[in-house]
Every structure is written in C-alpha cells, then in structure tokens.
C-alpha positions, 0 to 999 in steps of 0.5 A: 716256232714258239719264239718266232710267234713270241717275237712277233707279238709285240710288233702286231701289238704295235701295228694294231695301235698304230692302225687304229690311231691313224684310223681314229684321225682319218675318219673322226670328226673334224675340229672346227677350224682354228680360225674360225670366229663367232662373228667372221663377217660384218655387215657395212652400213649404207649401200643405197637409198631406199627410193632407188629400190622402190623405183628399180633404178639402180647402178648399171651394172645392177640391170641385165642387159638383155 
C-alpha cells in the first residue's frame, strides 16, 4: 500500500504542474497582438470640398433613396 502511494506521487505531482500551467495560459490575460502598432491606421488627406457639406450636395450614393 506504502509503495503504491509512493509511486503515485510523483505523477499527481506532475499533473497538478501541468493543470495549473495550462489553467495559468487559458484563463490569463491575453498578450496584446504581435501585430499591433501604435498608428495602425492613417487618416488620407482630401475627400471633398467644404461647400458640398454645407449645401448637403453630396455623391449619390451618399443620399438615402427613400
């Protein structure tokens, strides 16, 4: 009975690591992204002239067709 307990502790030893390791990665905090950057996006100059957005005249596909 003595050796059979013996035995097994180093193997619960080794599955209470390895559960608390892969609990330790599932439920953490996520790393941000690798690809991530500070200034992902960039805003394009232009886009129209101030005197359409006055007068609401606009593209087409701007105005609602109902």
């Amino acid at each position: 009975m003595v050796t059979v307990a013996v035995l097994l502790l180093p193997a619960l030893g080794l599955l209470l690591f390895t559960m608390t390791y892969l609990e330790d990665r599932l439920f953490g905090d996520p790393d941000p992204p690798r690809h991530a950057r500070r200034r992902h996006l960039r805003l394009l100059p232009g886009g129209g002239s101030d005197a359409d957005r006055r007068t609401g005249a606009g593209r087409a596909s701007d105005r609602d067709a109902a």
